[in-house]
Structures are given as structure tokens and as C-alpha cells.
C-alpha positions, 0 to 999 in steps of 0.5 A, a space after each residue: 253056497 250063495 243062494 240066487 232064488 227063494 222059491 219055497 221052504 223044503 230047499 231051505 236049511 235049518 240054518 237059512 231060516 234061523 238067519 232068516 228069522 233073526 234078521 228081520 227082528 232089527 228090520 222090524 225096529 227101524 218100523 219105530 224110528 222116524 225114518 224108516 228106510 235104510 240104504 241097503 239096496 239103494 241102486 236095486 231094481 225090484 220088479 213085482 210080476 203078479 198074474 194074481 191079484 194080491 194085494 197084501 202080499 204086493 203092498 207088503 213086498 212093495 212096502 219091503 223093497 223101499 224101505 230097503 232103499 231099492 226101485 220099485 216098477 210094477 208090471 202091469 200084467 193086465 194091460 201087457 202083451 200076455 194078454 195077446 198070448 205072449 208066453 211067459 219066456 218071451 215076457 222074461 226075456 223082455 224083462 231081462 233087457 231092464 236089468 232088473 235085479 229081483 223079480 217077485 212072482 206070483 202065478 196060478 200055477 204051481 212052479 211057475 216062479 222055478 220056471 221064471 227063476 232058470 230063465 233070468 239072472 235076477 233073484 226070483 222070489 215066490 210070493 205065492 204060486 198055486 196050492 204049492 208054496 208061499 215061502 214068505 208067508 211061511 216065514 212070517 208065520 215062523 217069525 210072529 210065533 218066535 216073537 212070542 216063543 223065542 224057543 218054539 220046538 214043542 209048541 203047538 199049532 192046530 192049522 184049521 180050514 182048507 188045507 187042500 187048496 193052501 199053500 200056506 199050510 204047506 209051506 207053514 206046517 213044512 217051516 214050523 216042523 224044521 223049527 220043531 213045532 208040532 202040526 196038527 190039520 182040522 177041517 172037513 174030511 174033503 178038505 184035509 188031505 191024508 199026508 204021507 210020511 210026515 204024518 201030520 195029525 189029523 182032525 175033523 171034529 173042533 173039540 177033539 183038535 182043542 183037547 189036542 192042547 194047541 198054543 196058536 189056532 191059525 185059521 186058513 182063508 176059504 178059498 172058494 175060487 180054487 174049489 171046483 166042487 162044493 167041499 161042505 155044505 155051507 158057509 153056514 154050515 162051515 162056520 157052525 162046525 170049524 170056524 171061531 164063533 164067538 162061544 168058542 173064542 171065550 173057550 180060546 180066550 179062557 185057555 190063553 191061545 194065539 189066533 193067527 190068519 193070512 188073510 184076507 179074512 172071510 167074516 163070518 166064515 172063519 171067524 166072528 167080528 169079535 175075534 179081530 178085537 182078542 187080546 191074543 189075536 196075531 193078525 195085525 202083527 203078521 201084517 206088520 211082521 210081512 214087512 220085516 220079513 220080506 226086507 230079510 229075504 231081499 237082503 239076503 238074496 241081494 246080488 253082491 253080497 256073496 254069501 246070500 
């Protein structure tokens, strides 16, 4: 069945994400070639809607749909009529009317994009919406950790930071368990949800999650802005207890693991300076990999395929 949206990663087959994952690696290889574009979408329009600022995300899609050949046209949500109260419908049924063929979204709420998705012809891809879904950042992730373990069930992932508030745990931790990797969550008791049937481990204290024996450690940005409570005492106090100081980098450096981070990283909080120059550091590749990805999913959701 030919898959119009992507709108998180629970709906998507095993299968799917394997096809996914294996067609963003020869994207990656026209990154070496001195033209980098193909025509796969040529005559494609995308249209990138965000309500959030992003900028990694916006640049890496936007970056995606031209080196797939496709029109780029952003929405510029800041000076439009939903600053005057129009409603999100009245706004699709005005897009509609350009005949666009992706929308990428992202919104501060949580199932906006689903909403988005009933409401136009267009291939609706979620580029983040609320605490609930970043499916391209999930994929990503999968594919980075592939590129290192082509065969990657039985690795391990320590997840660390506000899990609460991260739709990218969510999605990564759902992504890497259908890949058959284990998951395990460290952070502050207020910030590390009790999950039900799923069972994802659970830790509060640093040396406990390391004795864990965890092949990547995948620091979660502090996400102030959607906490409406303070959640710990400190930045301080928080980079002393969770974050990757330099002490523990050298323990992480002498046990030869991965450090991952979607960014934007908080210096400081998260992690030390020092951390950006590891040898094993991933972040770079996520970037770069962000792009091989997201030209996967619109090619494999572009209209005529058929079999998208």
C-alpha cells in the first residue's frame, strides 16, 4: 500500500524503515561527487510550513528537497494572516490552491501535522510536533548507528536527559527497539517518565546507567522552553550530575562509546567543550546524515511513484 504521509514512526513497518534506511546511504555518496543534485523530484514543489523555529531541521530538509532537484517555497508563518487568526484549515485550503506537492511541518502541537495531513493532497511530512514525534530525527539516528553496526540488534543505547519533554526519545527509543536495540532512559526522576508496557530501563544515577554497558550515549538537549516547572535544581547541578563533564568523557573515551545529540547543544549543560572534539563523537555525522535521510523520505513518498 502506497504511503501518502510520514507522521511518526509507530505506523511504520519494519520493513518500511529498513527501505528507508538503505536508500539514504547511496543519497549520502552523491554528498562526494562534485554535483550533488539528482533529478529525482524535479518539477516537485515542497513547501516548508514551521510555526517553530528550527533551524537544523528547515536547513537540512530544505537542503534534502534541492539536492533532489525539487522547488523549495517557504511559508513565512511570522508575517501571514495566522498572525491575524487564521485558522490552520483556512491556511491548507490556501496552500492547497498552489498545488504543492510536500508540506513539511512542524507545530507546537502535538498531532497537528495528522490534522494538516486529512486535510490536503500533499505528502505531509512531520519535522517535529510538540513532546510527541520527530520521525526524521528518529531515522536519522537509526541510520548513524547502522553506519557503524550494519547489524545493530543487541546494541545498546543509554538515552540521557529530559525524556519528558523529547519527542525525539520518543521516536528514537520506538525506531531503535523495532531495529532491535535496547533502550535504556538516565536522567532526573522528574524528567524520566515511568513508561508502561514497553518497560524501557530506567536509571537516575550516571554510574549505574554506565555499568549498564551502553555502546552510544545519546545526549537529549535541556528543553527549558517546554518546562513549565523547574525540574532540577541547577544547570550547575545538572551538568555535575547527568551531563558529559570532562572526567566522565575520559571514563567514555577509555570504554570506546559513541556520543550522539540532535542538537542544538547546550555547552555546558549537556556536555563539555571537549566533547565536540572526541574521536567518537557522532554529532557531525547526524548533521550530514539529517540530509541523506530526509532525501529517503521524500523520495519515497514522492507522488508518482506508486509504491511509496
Amino acid at each position: 500500500m502506497a504511503r501518502k504521509d510520514l507522521l511518526d514512526i509507530v505506523s511504520l513497518e519494519r520493513g518500511e524503515i529498513d527501505r528507508l534506511l538503505d536508500q539514504a546511504a547511496p543519497f549520502k555518496e552523491l554528498f562526494t561527487r562534485s554535483v550533488k543534485k539528482v533529478p529525482a523530484l524535479k518539477g516537485k514543489s515542497v513547501l516548508m510550513l514551521f510555526y517553530e523555529a528550527s533551524t537544523r531541521t528547515h536547513s537540512s530538509f530544505e537542503v534534502a528537497a534541492k539536492r533532489l532537484s525539487a522547488d523549495v517555497v517557504n511559508f513565512d508563518v511570522a508575517h501571514s494572516s495566522i498572525t491575524k487568526g487564521e485558522s490552520v484549515r483556512e491556511t491548507i485550503e490556501t496552500l492547497q490552491a498552489m498545488r504543492t506537492d510536500f508540506i513539511i511541518v512542524r507545530h507546537r502541537n502535538s498531532g497537528l501535522p495528522g490534522v494538516i495531513a486529512k486535510l490536503t493532497k500533499a505528502s505531509v511530512v512531520n519535522a517535529g510536533d510538540g513532546a510527541h514525534a520527530h520521525p526524521t530525527q528518529a531515522l536519522l539516528d537509526a541510520f548513524t548507528i547502522k553506519e557503524k553496526f550494519p547489524e545493530p540488534a543487541g546494541r545498546k543505547v543509554l538515552i540521557v536527559g529530559d525524556i519528558l519533554h523529547s519527542r525525539v526519545a520518543r521516536s528514537t527509543s520506538t525506531v531503535l527497539k523495532k531495529l532491535g536495540v535496547e533502550v535504556a532512559y538516565l536522567g532526573p526522576g522528574t524528567l524520566v517518565p515511568r513508561v508502561g508496557p514497553e518497560q524501557t530501563r530506567r536509571f537516575t544515577n550516571y554510574d549505574e546507567a554506565m555499568a549498564w554497558g551502553p555502546d552510544f550515549v545519546y545526549l537529549l538537549r535541556v528543553q527549558m522552553e517546554r518546562q513549565d516547572v523547574q525540574y532540577f535544581p541547577s544547570v550547575r547541578e545538572y551538568h555535575r550530575l547527568y551531563g558529559v563533564t570532562e572526567t566522565r568523557l575520559q571514563q567514555i573515551r577509555d570504554r570506546g562509546l559513541y556520543i550522539m545529540h540532535p542538537g542544538p547543544v547546550n555547552r555546558g549543560v549537556e556536555l563539555c567543550d571537549a566533547v565536540m572534539d572526541y574521536e567518537r563523537s557522532l554529532i557531525n555525522d547526524q548533521v550530514e546524515n539529517g540530509i541523506a535521510v530526509r532525501m529517503s523520505v521524500l523520495y519515497y513518498l514522492k507522488p508518482e511513484s506508486g509504491e511509496a
